[in-house]
ZAPANU-267911 format. One record per residue (C-alpha): residue in one letter; residue number from 0; x, y, z. Coordinates in steps of 0.05 Angstrom, whole numbers, always signed. Layout:
SITE fimi pamar xx yy zz
SITE A NUM X Y Z;
...
This chain:
SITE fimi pamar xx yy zz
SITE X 0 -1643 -1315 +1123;
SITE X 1 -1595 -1266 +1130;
SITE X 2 -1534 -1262 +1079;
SITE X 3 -1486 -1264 +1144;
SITE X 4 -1456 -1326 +1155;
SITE X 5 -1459 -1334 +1242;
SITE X 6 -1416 -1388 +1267;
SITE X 7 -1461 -1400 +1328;
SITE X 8 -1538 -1396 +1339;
SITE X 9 -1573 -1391 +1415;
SITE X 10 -1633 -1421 +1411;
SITE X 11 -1692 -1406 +1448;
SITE X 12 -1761 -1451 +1455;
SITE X 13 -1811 -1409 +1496;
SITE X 14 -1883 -1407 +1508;
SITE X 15 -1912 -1348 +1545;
SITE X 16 -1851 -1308 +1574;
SITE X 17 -1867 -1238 +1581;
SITE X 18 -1834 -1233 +1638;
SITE X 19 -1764 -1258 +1628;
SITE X 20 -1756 -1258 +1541;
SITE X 21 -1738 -1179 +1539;
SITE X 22 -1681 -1195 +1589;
SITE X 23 -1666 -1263 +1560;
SITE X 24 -1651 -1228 +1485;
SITE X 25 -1620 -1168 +1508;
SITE X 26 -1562 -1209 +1547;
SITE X 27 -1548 -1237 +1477;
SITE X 28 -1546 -1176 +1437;
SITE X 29 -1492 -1150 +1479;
SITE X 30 -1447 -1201 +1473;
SITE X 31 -1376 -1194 +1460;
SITE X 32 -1370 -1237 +1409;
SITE X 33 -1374 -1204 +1338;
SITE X 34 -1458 -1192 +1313;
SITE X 35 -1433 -1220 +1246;
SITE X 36 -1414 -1285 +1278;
SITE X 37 -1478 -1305 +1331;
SITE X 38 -1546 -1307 +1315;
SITE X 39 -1612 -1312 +1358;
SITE X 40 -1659 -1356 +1344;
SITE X 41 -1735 -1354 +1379;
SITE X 42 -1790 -1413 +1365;
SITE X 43 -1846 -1397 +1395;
SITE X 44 -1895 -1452 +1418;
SITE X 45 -1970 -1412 +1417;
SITE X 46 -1955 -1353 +1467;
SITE X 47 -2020 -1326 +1488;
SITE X 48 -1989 -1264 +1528;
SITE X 49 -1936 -1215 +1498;
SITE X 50 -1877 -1256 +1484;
SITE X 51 -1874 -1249 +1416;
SITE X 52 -1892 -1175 +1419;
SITE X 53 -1837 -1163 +1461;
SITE X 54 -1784 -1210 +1404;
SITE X 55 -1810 -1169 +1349;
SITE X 56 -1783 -1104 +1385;
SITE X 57 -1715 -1137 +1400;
SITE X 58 -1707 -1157 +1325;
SITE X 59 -1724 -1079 +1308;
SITE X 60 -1674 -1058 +1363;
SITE X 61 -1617 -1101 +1336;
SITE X 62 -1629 -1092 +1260;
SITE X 63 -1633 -1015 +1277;
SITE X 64 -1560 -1023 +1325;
SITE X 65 -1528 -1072 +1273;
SITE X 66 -1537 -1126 +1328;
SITE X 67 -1542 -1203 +1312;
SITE X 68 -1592 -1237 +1271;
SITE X 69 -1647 -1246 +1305;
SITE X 70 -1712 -1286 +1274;
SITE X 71 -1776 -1306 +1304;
SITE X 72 -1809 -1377 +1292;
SITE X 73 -1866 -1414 +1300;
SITE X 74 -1866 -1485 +1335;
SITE X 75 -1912 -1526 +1313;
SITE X 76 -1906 -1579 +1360;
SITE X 77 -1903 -1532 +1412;
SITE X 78 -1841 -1581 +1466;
SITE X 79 -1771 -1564 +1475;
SITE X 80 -1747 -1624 +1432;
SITE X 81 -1799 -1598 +1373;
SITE X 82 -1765 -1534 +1380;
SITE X 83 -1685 -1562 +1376;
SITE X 84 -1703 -1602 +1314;
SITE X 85 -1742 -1545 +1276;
SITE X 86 -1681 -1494 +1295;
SITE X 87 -1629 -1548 +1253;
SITE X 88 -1678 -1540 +1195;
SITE X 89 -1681 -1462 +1193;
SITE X 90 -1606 -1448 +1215;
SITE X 91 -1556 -1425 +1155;
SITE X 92 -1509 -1483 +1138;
SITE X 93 -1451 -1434 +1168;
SITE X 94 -1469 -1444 +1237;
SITE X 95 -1432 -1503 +1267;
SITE X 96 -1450 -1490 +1344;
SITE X 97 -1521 -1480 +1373;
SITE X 98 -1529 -1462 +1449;
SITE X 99 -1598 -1487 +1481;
SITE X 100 -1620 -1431 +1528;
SITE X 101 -1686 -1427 +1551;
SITE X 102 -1729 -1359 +1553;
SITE X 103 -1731 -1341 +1633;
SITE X 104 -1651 -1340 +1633;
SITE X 105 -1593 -1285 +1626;
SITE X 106 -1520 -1291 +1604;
SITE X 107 -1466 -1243 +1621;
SITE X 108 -1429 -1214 +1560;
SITE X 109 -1368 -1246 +1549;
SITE X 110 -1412 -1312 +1545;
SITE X 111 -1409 -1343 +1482;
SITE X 112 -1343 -1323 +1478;
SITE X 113 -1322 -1359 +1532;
SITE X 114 -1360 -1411 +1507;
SITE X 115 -1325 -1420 +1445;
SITE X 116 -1252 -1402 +1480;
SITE X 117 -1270 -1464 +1519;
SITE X 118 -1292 -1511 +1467;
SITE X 119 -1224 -1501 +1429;
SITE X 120 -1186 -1509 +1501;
SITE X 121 -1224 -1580 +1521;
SITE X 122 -1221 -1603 +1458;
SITE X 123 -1150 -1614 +1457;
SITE X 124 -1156 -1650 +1524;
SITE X 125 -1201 -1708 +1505;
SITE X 126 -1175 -1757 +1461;
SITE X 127 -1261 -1764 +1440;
SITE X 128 -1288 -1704 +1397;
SITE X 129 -1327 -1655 +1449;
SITE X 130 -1398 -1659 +1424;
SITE X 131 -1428 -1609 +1490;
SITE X 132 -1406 -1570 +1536;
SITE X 133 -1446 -1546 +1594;
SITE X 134 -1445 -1490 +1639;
SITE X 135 -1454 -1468 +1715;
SITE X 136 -1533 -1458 +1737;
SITE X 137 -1541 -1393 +1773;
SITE X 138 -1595 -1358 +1807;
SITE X 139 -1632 -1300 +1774;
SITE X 140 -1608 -1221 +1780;
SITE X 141 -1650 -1181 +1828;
SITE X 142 -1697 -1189 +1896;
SITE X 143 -1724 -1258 +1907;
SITE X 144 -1782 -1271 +1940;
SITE X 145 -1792 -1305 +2004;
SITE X 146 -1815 -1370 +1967;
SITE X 147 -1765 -1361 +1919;
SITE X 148 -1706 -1341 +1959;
SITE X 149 -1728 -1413 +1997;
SITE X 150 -1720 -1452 +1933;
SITE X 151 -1654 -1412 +1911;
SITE X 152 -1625 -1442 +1984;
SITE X 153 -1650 -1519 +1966;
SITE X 154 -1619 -1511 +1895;
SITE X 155 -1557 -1496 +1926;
SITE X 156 -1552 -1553 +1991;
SITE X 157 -1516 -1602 +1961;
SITE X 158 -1573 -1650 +1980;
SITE X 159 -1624 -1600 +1935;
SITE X 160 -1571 -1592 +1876;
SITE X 161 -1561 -1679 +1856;
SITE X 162 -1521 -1690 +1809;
SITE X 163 -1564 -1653 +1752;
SITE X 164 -1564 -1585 +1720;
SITE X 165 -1567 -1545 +1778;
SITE X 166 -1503 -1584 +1802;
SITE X 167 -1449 -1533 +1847;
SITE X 168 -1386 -1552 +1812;
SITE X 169 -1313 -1509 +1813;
SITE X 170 -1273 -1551 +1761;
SITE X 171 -1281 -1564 +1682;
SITE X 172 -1292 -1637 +1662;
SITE X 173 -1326 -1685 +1629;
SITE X 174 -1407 -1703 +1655;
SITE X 175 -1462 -1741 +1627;
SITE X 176 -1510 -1686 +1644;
SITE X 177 -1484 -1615 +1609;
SITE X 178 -1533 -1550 +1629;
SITE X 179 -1544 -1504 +1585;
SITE X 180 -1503 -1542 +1525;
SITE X 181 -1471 -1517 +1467;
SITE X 182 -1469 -1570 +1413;
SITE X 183 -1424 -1586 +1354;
SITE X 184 -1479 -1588 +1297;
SITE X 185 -1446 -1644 +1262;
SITE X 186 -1453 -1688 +1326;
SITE X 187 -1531 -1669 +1326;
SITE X 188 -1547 -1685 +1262;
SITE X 189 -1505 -1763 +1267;
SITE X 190 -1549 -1777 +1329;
SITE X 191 -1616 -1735 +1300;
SITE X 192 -1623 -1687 +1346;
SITE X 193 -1670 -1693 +1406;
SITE X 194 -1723 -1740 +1413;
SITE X 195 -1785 -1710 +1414;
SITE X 196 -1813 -1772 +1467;
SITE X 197 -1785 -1726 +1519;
SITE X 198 -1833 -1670 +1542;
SITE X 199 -1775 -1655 +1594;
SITE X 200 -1703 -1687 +1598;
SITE X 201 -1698 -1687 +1524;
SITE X 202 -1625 -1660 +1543;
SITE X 203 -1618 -1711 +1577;
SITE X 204 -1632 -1760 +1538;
SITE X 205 -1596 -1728 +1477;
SITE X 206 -1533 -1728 +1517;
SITE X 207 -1531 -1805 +1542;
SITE X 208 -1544 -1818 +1458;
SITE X 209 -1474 -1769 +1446;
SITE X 210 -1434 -1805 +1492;
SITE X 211 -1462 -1871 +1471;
SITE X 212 -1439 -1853 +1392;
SITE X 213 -1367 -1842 +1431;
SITE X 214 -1373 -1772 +1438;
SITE X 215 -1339 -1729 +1497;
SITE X 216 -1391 -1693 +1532;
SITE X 217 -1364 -1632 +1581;
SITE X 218 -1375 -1579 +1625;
SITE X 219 -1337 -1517 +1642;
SITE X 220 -1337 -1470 +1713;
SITE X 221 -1312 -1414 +1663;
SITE X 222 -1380 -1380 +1653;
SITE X 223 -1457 -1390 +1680;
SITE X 224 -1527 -1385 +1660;
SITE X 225 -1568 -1340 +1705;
SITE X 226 -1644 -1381 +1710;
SITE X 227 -1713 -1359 +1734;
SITE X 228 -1737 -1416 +1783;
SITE X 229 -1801 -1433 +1820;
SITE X 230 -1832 -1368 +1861;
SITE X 231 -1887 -1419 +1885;
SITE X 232 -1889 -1487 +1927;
SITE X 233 -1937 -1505 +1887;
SITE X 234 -1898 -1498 +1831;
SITE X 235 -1837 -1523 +1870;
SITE X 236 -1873 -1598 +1884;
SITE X 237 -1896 -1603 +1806;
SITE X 238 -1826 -1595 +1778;
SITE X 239 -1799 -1636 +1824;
SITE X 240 -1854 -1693 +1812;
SITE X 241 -1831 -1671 +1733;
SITE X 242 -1765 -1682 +1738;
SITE X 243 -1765 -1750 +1781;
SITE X 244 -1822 -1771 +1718;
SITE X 245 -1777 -1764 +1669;
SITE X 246 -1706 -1779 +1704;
SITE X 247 -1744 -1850 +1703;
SITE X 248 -1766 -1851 +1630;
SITE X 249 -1685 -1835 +1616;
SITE X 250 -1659 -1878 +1660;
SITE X 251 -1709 -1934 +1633;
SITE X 252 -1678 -1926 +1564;
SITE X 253 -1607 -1903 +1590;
SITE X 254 -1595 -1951 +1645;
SITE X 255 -1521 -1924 +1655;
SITE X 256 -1557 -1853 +1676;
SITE X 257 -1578 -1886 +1740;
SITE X 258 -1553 -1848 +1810;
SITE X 259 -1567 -1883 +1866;
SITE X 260 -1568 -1819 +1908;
SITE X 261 -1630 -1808 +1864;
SITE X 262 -1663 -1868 +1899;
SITE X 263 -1641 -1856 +1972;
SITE X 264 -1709 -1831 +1991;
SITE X 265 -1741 -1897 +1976;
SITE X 266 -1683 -1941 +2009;
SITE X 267 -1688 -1895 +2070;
SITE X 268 -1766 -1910 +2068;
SITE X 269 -1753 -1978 +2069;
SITE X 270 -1697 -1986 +2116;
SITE X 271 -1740 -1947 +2162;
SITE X 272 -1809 -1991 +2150;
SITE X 273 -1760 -2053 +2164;
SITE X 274 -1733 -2020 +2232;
SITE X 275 -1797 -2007 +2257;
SITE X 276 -1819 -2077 +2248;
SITE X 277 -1754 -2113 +2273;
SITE X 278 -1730 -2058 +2321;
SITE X 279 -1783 -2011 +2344;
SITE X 280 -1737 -1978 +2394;
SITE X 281 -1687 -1959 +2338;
SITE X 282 -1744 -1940 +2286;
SITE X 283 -1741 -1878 +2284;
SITE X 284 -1665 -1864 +2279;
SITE X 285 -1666 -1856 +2206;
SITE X 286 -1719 -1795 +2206;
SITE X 287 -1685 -1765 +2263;
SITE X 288 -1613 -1761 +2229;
SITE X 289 -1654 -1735 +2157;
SITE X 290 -1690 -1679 +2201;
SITE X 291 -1628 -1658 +2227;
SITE X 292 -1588 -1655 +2163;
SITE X 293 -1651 -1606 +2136;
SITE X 294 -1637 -1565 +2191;
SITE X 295 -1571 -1556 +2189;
SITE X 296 -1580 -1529 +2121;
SITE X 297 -1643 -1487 +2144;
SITE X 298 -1588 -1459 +2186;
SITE X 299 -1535 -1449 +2139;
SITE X 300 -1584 -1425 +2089;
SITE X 301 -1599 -1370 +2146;
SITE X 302 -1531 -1344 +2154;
SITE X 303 -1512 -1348 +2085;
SITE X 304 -1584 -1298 +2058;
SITE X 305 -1602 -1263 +2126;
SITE X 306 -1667 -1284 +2120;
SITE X 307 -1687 -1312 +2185;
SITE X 308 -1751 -1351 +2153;
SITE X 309 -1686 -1399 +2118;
SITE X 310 -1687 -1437 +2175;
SITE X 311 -1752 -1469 +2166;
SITE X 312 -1760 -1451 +2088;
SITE X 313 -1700 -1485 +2063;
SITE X 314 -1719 -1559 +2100;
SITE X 315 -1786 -1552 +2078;
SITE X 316 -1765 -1541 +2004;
SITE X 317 -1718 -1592 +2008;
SITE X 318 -1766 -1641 +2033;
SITE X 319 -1816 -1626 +1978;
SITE X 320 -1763 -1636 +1933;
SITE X 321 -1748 -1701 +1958;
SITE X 322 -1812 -1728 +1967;
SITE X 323 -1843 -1692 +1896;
SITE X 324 -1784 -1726 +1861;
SITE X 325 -1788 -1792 +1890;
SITE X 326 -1856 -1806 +1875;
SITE X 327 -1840 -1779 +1800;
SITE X 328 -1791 -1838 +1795;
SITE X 329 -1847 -1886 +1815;
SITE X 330 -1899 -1855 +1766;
SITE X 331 -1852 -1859 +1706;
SITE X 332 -1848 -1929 +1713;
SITE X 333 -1930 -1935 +1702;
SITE X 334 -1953 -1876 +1663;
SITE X 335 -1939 -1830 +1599;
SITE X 336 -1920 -1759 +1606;
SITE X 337 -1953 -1693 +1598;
SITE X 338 -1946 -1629 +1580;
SITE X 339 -1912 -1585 +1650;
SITE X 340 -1953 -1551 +1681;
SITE X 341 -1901 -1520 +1731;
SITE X 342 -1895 -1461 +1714;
């Protein structure tokens, strides 16, 4: 370790991300926040490609500039909740924040200081001790590509976004589902850390156990994460299966996690099958109003990217969310989970 003593550590799982890592670290090292207070911490879970090629340059770089610590690790248990627990182990006992980022993201450089400007404002406003604080869920810098720049317009219907990480929200306040947390260390370590039972949604899962030890759990509109999404349908339909999967397995353990806008799919299903039984002639009223609403943000989608192939993109990403997710929700109540393969 280094003989600095950094207040905060980003942490960063990854596993094969060539493509995003270089842009991921360099965001950090030019932070406004003093080097000698932030640290970057990498655990890598078996890359196969150059990712770790590409760290090993960035800790050069920042060593040579007088940047922040940065150290490369190996994760032997290769998941995002392996990674969190291993990262309490190596960090100096100095740091008393950790931020979970994720390697195919980008933060703008007054970041962490934002971050910590608003963890000393919120506290004061919550008569619980803050234990996360989340952040706004951007899109990535640069071109998208007609797939992606379909999935970018889902993410951001309100009918796309739930009530999860990739939430559109204006005003600071307290959540039960923080993006892109910073934690207070102390609070980690009473609840011990994540639970590595979660391939996905270990945040999740780690916040509903923080609020259920009586901690405050926030978000603020103050600063954003820009994320890499899905550039394939493919892709697209396997996260979303992945996420409904595991929203299930937390809500199964979490029962107070449960949104029933999660679970309008299936009670449209069956207030549809019902209709078409008792009411034939009024059957089909319930697709007809759904088909329009995807439309209408195919539409807005349009006019808001000038892309004309919006109009038909959007609904059908928004649909495959819908669908991919809902059937998710039924698996998790049957099966165990796996490793994601949507990426």
């Amino acid at each position: 370790m280094s003989d600095r003593n950094p207040l905060i550590a980003s942490v960063i799982p990854v596993l094969n991300e060539e493509k995003f890592i270089g842009s991921c670290i360099d965001s950090l090292m030019k932070q406004s926040l003093p080097p000698s207070q932030h640290m970057i911490l990498v655990l890598d879970g078996g890359s196969t490609d150059s990712t770790r090629l590409i760290v090993e340059n960035a800790i050069r770089k920042s060593e040579e500039s007088n940047g922040p610590v940065i150290e490369l690790h190996d994760n032997p248990g290769k998941y995002v909740a392996e990674a969190r627990n291993l990262a309490m182990s190596l960090l100096p006992k100095s740091v008393e924040f950790t931020v979970e980022l994720i390697g195919h993201c980008t933060v703008e450089p007054s970041h962490l200081q934002v971050r910590m400007d608003e963890w000393a404002r919120l506290s004061k406003l919550f008569p619980k001790p803050l234990a996360a604080l989340g952040v706004r869920v951007m899109s990535r810098e640069g071109v998208h590509g007609t797939s992606e720049s379909w999935i970018e317009g889902a993410l951001s219907s309100p009918f796309g976004s739930g009530n999860g990480q990739f939430e559109s929200f204006t005003e600071s306040s307290e959540t039960k589902v923080p993006a892109f947390a910073m934690h207070s260390r102390s609070a980690l370590t009473r609840v011990n850390g994540w639970d590595p039972e979660f391939i996905t949604s270990q945040d999740s899962d780690l916040s509903m156990r923080l609020l259920e030890h009586d901690y405050a759990v926030a978000r603020t509109a103050k600063t954003y994460v820009r994320m890499a999404k899905r550039s394939k349908l493919t892709n697209w339909w396997k996260m979303g299966h992945r996420y409904g999967f595991w929203r299930m397995k937390t809500v199964r353990k979490h029962p107070t996690r449960a949104s029933l806008r999660e679970f309008l799919p299936w009670f449209g299903l069956m207030m549809t099958l019902c209709l078409m039984l008792w009411k034939p002639n009024v059957g089909l009223a319930l697709p007809s109003l759904y088909l329009f609403v995807l439309l209408a943000e195919g539409l807005r989608s349009s006019f808001k990217t000038k892309r004309i192939t919006a109009i038909f993109g959007v609904p059908l990403c928004l649909l495959m969310l819908h669908t991919s997710f809902s059937i998710g929700l039924l698996d998790g109540l049957f099966r165990k989970g796996r490793a994601p393969t949507d990426r």
